[in-house]
N, C-alpha and C positions, 0 to 999 in steps of 0.2 A: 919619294916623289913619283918613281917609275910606278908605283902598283896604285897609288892615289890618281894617278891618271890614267892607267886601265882600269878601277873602277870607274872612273868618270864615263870615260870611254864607254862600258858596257852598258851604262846607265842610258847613255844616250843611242845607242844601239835598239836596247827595250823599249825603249819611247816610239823609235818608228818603225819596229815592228810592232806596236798595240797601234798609232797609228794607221797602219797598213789592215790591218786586220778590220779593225774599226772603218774605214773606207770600201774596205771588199764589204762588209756586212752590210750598209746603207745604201752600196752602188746597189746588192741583191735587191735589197725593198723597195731601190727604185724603178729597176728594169721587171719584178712581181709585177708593177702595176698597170704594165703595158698588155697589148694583147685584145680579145674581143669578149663581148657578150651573150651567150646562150642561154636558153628556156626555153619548156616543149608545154603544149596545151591539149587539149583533149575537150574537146568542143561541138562533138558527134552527141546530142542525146538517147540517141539509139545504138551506141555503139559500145560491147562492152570494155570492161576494165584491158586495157594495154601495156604490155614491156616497149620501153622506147630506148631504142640503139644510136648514139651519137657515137661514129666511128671517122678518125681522120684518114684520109686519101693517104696523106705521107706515111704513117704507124697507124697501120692496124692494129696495135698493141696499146693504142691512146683512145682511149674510148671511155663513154660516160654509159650508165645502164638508169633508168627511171622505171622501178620494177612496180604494178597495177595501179597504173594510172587510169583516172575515172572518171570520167565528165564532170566538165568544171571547175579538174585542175590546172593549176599555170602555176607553174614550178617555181624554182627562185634560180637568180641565173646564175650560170655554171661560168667561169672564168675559161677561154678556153683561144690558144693561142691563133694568131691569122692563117686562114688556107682553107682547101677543100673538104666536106665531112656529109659524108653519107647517115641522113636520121630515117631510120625506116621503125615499123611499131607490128608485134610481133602479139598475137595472142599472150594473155597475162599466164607466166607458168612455161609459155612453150620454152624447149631447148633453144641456146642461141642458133644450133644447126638450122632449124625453122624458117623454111622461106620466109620473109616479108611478108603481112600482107596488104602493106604498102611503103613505100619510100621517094626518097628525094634526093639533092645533091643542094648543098651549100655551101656558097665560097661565103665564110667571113672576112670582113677588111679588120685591118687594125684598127682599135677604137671606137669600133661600131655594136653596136646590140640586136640583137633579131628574135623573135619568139616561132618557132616553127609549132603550127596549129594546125592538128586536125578536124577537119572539118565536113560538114554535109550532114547526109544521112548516110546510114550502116552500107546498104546498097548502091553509094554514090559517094563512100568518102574517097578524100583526098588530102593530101597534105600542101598546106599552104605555108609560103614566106612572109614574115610581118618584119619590116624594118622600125625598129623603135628610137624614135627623137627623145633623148633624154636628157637635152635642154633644159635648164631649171630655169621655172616661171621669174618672172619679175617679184620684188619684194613684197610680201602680205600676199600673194597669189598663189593658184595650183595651176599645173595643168595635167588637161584630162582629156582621155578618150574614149569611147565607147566600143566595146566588142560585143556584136549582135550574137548571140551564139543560142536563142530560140528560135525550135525549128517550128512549133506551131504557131507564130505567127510570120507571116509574110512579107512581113515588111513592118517599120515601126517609126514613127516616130517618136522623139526622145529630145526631152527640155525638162532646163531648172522651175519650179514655181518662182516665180517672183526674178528669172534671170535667164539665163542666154538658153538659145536651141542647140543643144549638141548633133543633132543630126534628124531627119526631113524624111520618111518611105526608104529606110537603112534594110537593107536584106540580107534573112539568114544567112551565116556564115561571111560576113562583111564588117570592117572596121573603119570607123569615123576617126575624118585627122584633128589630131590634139587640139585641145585648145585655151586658151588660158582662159581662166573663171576668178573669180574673189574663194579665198579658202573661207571655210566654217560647214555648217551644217545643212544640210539641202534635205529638198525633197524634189525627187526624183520624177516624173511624170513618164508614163509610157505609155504611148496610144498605138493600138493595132489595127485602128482606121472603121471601127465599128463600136466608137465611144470609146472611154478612158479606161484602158485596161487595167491601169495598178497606177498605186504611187506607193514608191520606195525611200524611206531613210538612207541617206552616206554623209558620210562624214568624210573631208578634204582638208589636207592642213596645208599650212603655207608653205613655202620651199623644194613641195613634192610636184612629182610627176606619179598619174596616176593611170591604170586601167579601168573601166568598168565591167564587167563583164553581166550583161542580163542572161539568166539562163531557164529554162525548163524546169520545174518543179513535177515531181512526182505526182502530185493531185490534180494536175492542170494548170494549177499557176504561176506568176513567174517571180524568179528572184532576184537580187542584185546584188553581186561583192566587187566592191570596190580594191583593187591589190596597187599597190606601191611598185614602181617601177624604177624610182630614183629620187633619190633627197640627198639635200645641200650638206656636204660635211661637214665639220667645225671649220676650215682653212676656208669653206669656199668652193672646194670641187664638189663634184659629181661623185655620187654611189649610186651606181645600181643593186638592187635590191637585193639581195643572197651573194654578193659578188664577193663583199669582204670574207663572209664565212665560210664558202663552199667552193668547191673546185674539184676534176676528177679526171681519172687520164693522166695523173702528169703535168696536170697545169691549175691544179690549186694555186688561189692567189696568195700573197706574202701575209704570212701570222705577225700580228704586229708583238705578240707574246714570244714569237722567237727570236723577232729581232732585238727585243728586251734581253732576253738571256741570252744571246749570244755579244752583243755590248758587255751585260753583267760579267761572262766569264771572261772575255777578253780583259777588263779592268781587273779584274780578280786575280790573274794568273802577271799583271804587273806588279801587284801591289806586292803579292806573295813573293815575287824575284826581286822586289825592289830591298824589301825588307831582309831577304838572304842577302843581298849585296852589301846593305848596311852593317848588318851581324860581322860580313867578313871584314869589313873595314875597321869594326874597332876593333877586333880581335888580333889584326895588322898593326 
C-alpha cells in the first residue's frame, strides 16, 4: 500500500510539473506579443541605396541593421520592445564606425507602430516619424493611406475612379490620413495639376489596412505599390505586417512553431515518466 501510494503520489507530482511548464510556455507567447512596431522607408528618389541602424538608447547591443535599402523600400515591421532608439542611415557598405549621414531619436510606446521615412531630396533629406493607425476597417472594408513619395511632382492630387478622394494638392514627402474605402479592385487616378498624370491598378482586400506608396519611375513616370500594413487575424486581432515572422535585436516576436514543440516535449517527457512509473508498479 506504502509504494502504491508513492507512486500515486509521484504521478501526481508529474502532473503539476508538465503543468507548470505548460503555463511558463503560454505565459512566454503571451508577454512575445507585447511590445511595439518598427519599419524604415527610403523615400529620397535621388538618394542612393542605404544601411539603416535601429539601435536602442538602453543596449546598444539591441539593434536591428537594414543593409542597401533603395528607394521605394518600406520594410516589414520589426517587433521591437517600448523605449528610446536612435535610426540613422549610413551609406550602403559603409563600416558601422561611419558617421551617420543622418539620424533621429524615437521613443516608441507600447503597442504602437511607426514607420521612420526618409525623405526629400539627396541635398535636403531628412528623416521623418510616421505614426501608423492600424485599426482594422469595419467589415467588407479597407483602410488606406497614401504616401506621396514623387519628387517630380509638386503636389498631387489622388482619388478613386468611381469612389472617394484620398487626398487634394498632397506634397512631396507627405502622408494622407487613413481612410476607410470599400475593398476590391481600383483604379487609381493621380493628377499633378496640369491634366491627368496616370491612372494606376491596386488592388485592396477586406480586413487590411493599407499603404500606398506613388513613386518616381526611372523613365519619368509614376508608379504605385500598394503594401499591407495590418490584417485581421483568425481570432480577430490585429497583425501587423512582418511582425509575426521577423524580429531583431533581441526582440523577435514568439514563433508560434516553438511554442508547438515546446508543448510537444513538455507532454512527451510526461508520457515517457508516466509510462516508467507504470512499468515500476507492476513489477511491485
Amino acid at each position: 500500500m506504502a509504494r502504491s501510494f508513492g507512486v500515486r503520489f509521484s504521478l501526481v507530482g508529474l502532473i503539476t510539473l508538465v503543468l507548470g511548464l505548460l503555463s511558463v510556455t503560454f505565459a512566454f507567447g503571451a508577454s512575445a506579443a507585447t511590445g511595439s512596431y518598427l519599419r524604415l522607408a527610403h523615400l529620397s528618389p535621388d538618394t542612393p541605396e542605404v544601411d539603416v541602424y535601429v539601435v536602442s538608447a538602453a543596449d546598444p547591443q539591441d539593434r536591428i541593421v537594414l543593409e542597401g535599402v533603395g528607394y521605394g523600400t518600406l520594410s516589414e515591421y520589426q517587433s521591437v520592445a517600448g523605449g528610446t532608439y536612435t535610426v540613422s542611415m549610413r551609406p550602403a557598405g559603409a563600416d558601422d564606425s561611419t558617421p551617420p549621414v543622418i539620424s533621429t531619436t524615437l521613443t516608441a510606446d507600447e503597442g504602437n507602430a511607426y514607420t521612420v521615412a526618409g525623405v526629400g531630396s539627396f541635398n535636403d533629406l531628412g528623416l521623418t516619424v510616421l505614426s501608423d493607425d492600424l485599426t482594422l476597417p469595419p467589415a467588407g472594408q479597407s483602410r488606406v493611406r497614401v504616401i506621396q513619395a514623387s519628387a517630380s511632382q509638386p503636389a498631387l492630387d489622388i482619388g478613386v475612379d468611381g469612389g472617394p478622394t484620398l487626398g487634394q494638392d498632397v506634397p512631396f514627402a507627405t502622408t494622407t490620413d487613413y481612410e476607410t474605402v470599400p475593398a476590391g479592385e481600383w483604379t487609381l487616378r493621380v493628377d499633378g495639376g496640369s491634366g491627368l498624370a496616370t491612372t494606376l491598378p491596386i488592388t485592396v482586400n477586406a480586413g487590411a489596412v493599407y499603404s500606398v506608396l506613388i513613386l518616381d519611375e526611372s523613365d519619368g513616370g509614376l508608379t504605385v505599390v500598394a503594401r499591407v500594413d495590418a490584417m485581421s487575424s483568425a481570432g480577430g486581432g490585429v497583425i501587423p505586417a512582418g511582425g509575426v515572422e521577423t524580429g531583431g535585436g533581441g526582440t523577435a516576436t514568439d514563433r508560434p512553431g516553438a511554442t508547438t514543440a515546446a508543448v510537444a516535449g513538455a507532454v512527451g517527457v510526461f508520457l515517457v515518466m508516466a509510462m516508467a512509473l507504470r512499468r515500476r508498479t507492476c513489477a511491485v
